[in-house]
N, C-alpha and C positions, 0 to 999 in steps of 0.2 A: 575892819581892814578889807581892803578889794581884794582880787585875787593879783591884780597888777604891783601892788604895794608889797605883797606876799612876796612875790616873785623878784621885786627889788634888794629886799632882804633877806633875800636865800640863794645870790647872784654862786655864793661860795660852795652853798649845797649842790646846785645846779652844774657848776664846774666838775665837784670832787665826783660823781654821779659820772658824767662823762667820761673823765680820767679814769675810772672805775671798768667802763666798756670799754674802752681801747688798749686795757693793759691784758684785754682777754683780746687775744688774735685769732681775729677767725676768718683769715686767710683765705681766698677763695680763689683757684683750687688750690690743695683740694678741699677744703670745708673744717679747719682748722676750729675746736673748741666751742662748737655748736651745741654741744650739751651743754658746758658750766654757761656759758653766756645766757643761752632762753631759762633756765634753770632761775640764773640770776633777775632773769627779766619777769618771770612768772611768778616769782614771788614780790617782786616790789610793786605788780599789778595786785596783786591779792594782799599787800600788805593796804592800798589803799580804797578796799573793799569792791574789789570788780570779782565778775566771775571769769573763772580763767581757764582755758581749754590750752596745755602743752603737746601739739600733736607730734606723735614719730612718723617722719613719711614710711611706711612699711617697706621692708625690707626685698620685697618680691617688686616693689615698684622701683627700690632704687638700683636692684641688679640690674633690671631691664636698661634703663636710663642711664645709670652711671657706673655699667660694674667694673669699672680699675679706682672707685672710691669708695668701696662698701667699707673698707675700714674708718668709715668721716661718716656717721650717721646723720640724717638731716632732721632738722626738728622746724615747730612753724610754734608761735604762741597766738591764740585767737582771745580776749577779752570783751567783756558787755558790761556797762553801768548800765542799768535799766532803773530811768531817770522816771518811769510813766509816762512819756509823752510818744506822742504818735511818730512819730521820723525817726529816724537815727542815721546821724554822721560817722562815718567809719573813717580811723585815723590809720595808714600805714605807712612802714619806713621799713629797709631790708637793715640788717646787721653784718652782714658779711663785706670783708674789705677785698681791695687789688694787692697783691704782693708787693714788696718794697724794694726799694733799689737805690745807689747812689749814697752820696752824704748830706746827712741832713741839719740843721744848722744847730739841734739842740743833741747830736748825736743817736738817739734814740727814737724811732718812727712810734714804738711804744709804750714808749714812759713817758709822757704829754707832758709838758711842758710848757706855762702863760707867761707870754713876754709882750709888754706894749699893750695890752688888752685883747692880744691873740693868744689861742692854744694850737698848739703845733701836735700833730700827731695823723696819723692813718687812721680815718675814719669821723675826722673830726666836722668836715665838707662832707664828706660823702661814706655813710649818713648815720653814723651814732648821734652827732649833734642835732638831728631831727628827732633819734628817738628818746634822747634827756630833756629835749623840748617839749615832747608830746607827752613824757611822765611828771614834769612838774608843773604843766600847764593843767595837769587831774589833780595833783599834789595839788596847788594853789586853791582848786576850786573846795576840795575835800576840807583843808585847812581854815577857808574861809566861809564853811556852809552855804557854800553859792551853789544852787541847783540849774546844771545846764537847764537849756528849754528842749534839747534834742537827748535822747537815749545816747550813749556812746558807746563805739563801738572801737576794736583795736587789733591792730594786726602786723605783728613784728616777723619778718620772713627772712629767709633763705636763698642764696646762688641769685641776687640780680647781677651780681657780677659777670654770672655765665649766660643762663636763660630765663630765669625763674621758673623753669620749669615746677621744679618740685619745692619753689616757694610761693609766689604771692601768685603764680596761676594755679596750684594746690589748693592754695586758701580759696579762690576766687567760683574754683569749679568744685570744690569737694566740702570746704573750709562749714559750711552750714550758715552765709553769714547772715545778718537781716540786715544790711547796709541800704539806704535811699539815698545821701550825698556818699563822698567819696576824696579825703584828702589827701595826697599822694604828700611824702614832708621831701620833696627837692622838685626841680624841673623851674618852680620860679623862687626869687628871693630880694632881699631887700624890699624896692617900693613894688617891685613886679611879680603878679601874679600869673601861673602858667595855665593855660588854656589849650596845651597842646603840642606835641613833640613830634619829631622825627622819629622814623624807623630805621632797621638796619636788614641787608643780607650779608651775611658774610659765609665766601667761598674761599674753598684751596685748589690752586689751577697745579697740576702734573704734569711737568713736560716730561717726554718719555725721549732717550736717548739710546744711544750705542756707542757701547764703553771700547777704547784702544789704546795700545801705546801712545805716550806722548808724544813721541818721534815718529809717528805715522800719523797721526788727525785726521788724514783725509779718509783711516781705514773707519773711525767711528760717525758719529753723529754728537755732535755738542749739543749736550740737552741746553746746557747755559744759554751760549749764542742763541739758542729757537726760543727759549725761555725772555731773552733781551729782546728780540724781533718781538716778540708776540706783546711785552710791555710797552713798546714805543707803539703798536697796533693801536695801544687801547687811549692813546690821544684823543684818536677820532675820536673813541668815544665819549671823552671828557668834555670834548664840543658839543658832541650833542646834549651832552646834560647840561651845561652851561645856558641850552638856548631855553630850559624850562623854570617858571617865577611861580614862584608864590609868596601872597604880600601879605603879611599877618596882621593881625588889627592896630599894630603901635607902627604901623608902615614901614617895617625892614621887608628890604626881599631877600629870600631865601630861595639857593640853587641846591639838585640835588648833588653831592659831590663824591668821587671815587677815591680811596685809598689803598693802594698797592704796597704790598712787601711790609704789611707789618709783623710776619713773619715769612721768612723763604729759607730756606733750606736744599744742600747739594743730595744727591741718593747717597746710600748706600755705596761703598768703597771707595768713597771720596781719595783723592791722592793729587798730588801735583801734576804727576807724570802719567795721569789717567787722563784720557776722554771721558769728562763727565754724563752719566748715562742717563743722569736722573737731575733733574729738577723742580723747585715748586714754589711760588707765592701763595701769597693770601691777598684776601679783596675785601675790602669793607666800604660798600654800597650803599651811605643814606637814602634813606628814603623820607620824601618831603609830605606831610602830614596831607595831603590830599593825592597822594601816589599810594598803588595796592602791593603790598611786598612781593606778591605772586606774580604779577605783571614785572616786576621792577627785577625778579629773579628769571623771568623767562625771557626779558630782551637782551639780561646782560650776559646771557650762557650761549643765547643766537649769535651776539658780535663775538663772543671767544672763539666759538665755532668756526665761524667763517673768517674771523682774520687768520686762525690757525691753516686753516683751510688754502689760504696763500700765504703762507709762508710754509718753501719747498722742505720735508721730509720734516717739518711739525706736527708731532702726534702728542694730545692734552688729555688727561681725563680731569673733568671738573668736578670736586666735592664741594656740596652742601657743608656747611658747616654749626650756624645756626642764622636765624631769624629773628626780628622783636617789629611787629606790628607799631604802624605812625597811630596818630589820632588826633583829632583836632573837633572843636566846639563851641561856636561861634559865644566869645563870653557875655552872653544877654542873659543869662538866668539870674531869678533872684538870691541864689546859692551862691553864685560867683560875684555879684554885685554885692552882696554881706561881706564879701572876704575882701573885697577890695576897700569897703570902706572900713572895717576892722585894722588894714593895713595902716591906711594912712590916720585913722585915731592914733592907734599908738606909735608910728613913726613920723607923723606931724608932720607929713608931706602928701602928695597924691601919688597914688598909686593909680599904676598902669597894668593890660593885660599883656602877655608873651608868649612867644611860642621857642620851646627848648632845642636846640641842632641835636643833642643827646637824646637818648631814647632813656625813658624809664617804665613805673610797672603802673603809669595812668591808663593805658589802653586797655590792662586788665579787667578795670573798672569799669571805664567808658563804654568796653564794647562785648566782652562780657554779658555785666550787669545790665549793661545799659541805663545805668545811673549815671543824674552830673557829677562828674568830676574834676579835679584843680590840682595844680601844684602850688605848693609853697614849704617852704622849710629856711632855716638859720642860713643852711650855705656856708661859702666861704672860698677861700683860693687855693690853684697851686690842685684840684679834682687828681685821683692817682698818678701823681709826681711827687719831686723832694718838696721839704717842707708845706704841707698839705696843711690846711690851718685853717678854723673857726674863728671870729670875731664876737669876743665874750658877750658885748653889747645885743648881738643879732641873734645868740643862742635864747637869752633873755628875752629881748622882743617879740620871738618868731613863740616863745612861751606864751606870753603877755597876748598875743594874736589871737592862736588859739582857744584860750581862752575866752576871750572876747566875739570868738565868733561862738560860740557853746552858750553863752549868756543872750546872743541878740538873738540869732537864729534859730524860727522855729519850726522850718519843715514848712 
């Protein structure tokens, strides 16, 4: 039996597996059930004879970094099949989901639910279904005595949702790994393999006011109003970004683009009948995979400045908020040429290279290690929204792929 056959006939294993992770919620923030999850994960790696490393990020590093969640301890799971051969391909996928919200069609965002050949659930797109993928694509090969041609290597992380600070860039700076490829499981999917993402800055802009009766306005300063000027400011700047291209190898172009107010908020003594004193957005600043996050954070802090700057008795403090580096890699290696023709073997079409508008934890690797690395993973619709869902067929494929690249690929 191949390992493709396998994986035909274990469509239901493969499922219940999944169902299995997404009924452990692990919420991020704040980092909900990160112990029973990797606990669960580090034994179904060792049940399938890898060696397995369950690290706790130390507590002295998570005070630093996150201390209003020291009660949500982080964990990371590193694995090795040491196949004897010279390379080794490192598989990784985070575990942590976005919060939920809304109704969703099978009621339950966590008790998954297969309707039509889809499973409905949080974390099923993004990215528990990469990581049932990436365990029964080892299941398959173990099951059927097939000996990859590459060592393998495994890495299930922490908080991509926020920074990865103290997940897959933990593993990437600390983790010990011996990785030479590098396969991220989301960024591309279907016939499309990824080759490279967008980055992000994201800021919070403070408008600072002067609080008065409401019956007097003219005695405050409306943080709101300077807060509204200074948003319609930042037009111009969406012009400017509008005038910069980049054309990815499948010929989309790509702009970088601004997102405002995905969260804002009034200060402090909010009231009808106040002059509002305080104001604040958020900014979420892709950055296009040939733009440097630093640059991309120091022009767009200069035009807040100085549109603030003209607009009368506008005073902003700008926070940082967090960061995730672009990366991109011209897909000509014969790493990425494997995967692509592994794609279109078992999906019986051709596959093409892509590059993702989302940011993931490829750059980690890419630039980092400075190993090649890809995206690919099962996928799916509907990324942190209502009914968020995998296509049972693609969790299987994206299995079957895998696979199949561990079998042809030899470093």
């Amino acid at each position: 039996m191949s390992p493709a056959d396998y994986l035909s006939r274990h469509e239901a294993d493969l499922v219940g597996f999944l169902q299995k992770l997404i009924r452990l919620r692990t919420v991020n923030p704040p980092g909900e059930n990160y112990g029973e999850t990797t606990a669960l994960l580090a034994a179904t790696l060792r049940g399938l004879g890898l060696q397995v490393r369950r690290v706790a990020i130390p507590r002295a590093l998570q005070k630093k970094t996150q201390p209003d969640q020291l009660a949500y301890p982080r964990y990371n799971v590193i694995a090795f099949w040491d196949a004897g051969a010279k390379k080794t391909v490192h598989f990784n996928a985070h575990y942590d989901v976005v919060p939920v919200s809304g109704q969703w069609k099978h009621g339950d965002a966590f008790n998954p639910a297969v309707q039509g050949g889809w499973m409905y659930g949080r974390g099923t797109a993004d990215m528990k279904g990469a990581i049932a993928s990436i365990v029964y694509a080892l299941k398959a090969l173990r099951a059927t005595g097939t000996r990859p041609r590459c060592n393998v290597e495994v890495s299930f992380t922490a908080d991509e949702e926020t920074d990865s600070l103290l997940g897959t860039n933990w593993v990437v700076d600390r983790g010990r790994l011996r990785a030479d490829f590098a396969v991220v499981g989301e960024g591309g999917e279907g016939d499309a393999v990824c080759c490279g993402h967008n980055g992000v800055v994201w800021l919070n802009v403070r408008v600072h006011g002067k609080p008065a009766h409401g019956s007097t306005p003219e005695r405050g300063i409306n943080a709101l109003e300077k807060m509204s000027a200074l948003v319609l400011a930042l037009d111009g700047y969406k012009k400017i970004l509008a005038r910069r291209r980049f054309r990815t190898p499948e010929g989309r172009v790509m702009t970088p683009t601004l997102n405002l107010g995905g969260v804002f908020a009034p200060g402090e003594g909010g009231k009808i009948n106040t002059v509002p004193a305080a104001a604040s957005f958020t900014i979420d600043r892709r950055v296009l995979p040939v733009e440097s996050v630093a640059t991309a954070e120091r022009e767009l802090r200069a035009f807040l400045t100085k549109a603030a700057a003209k607009i009368p008795q506008c005073r902003i403090t700008i926070e940082k908020v967090s960061d995730n580096h672009s990366c991109y890699t011209a897909p000509t290696s014969a790493f990425f040429k494997t995967m692509q023709a592994c794609v279109a073997r078992v999906r019986r079409r051709p596959s093409r290279a892509m590059v993702s508008t989302g940011f993931n934890d490829m750059h980690f690797f890419a630039q980092h290690l400075k190993i090649p690395t890809l995206g690919y993973g099962p996928g799916g619709l509907d990324y942190h929204a209502v009914d968020e869902r995998a296509r049972v067929r693609d969790l299987v494929d994206a299995a079957a792929i895998y696979a199949e690249l561990l079998t042809t690929f030899g470093g």
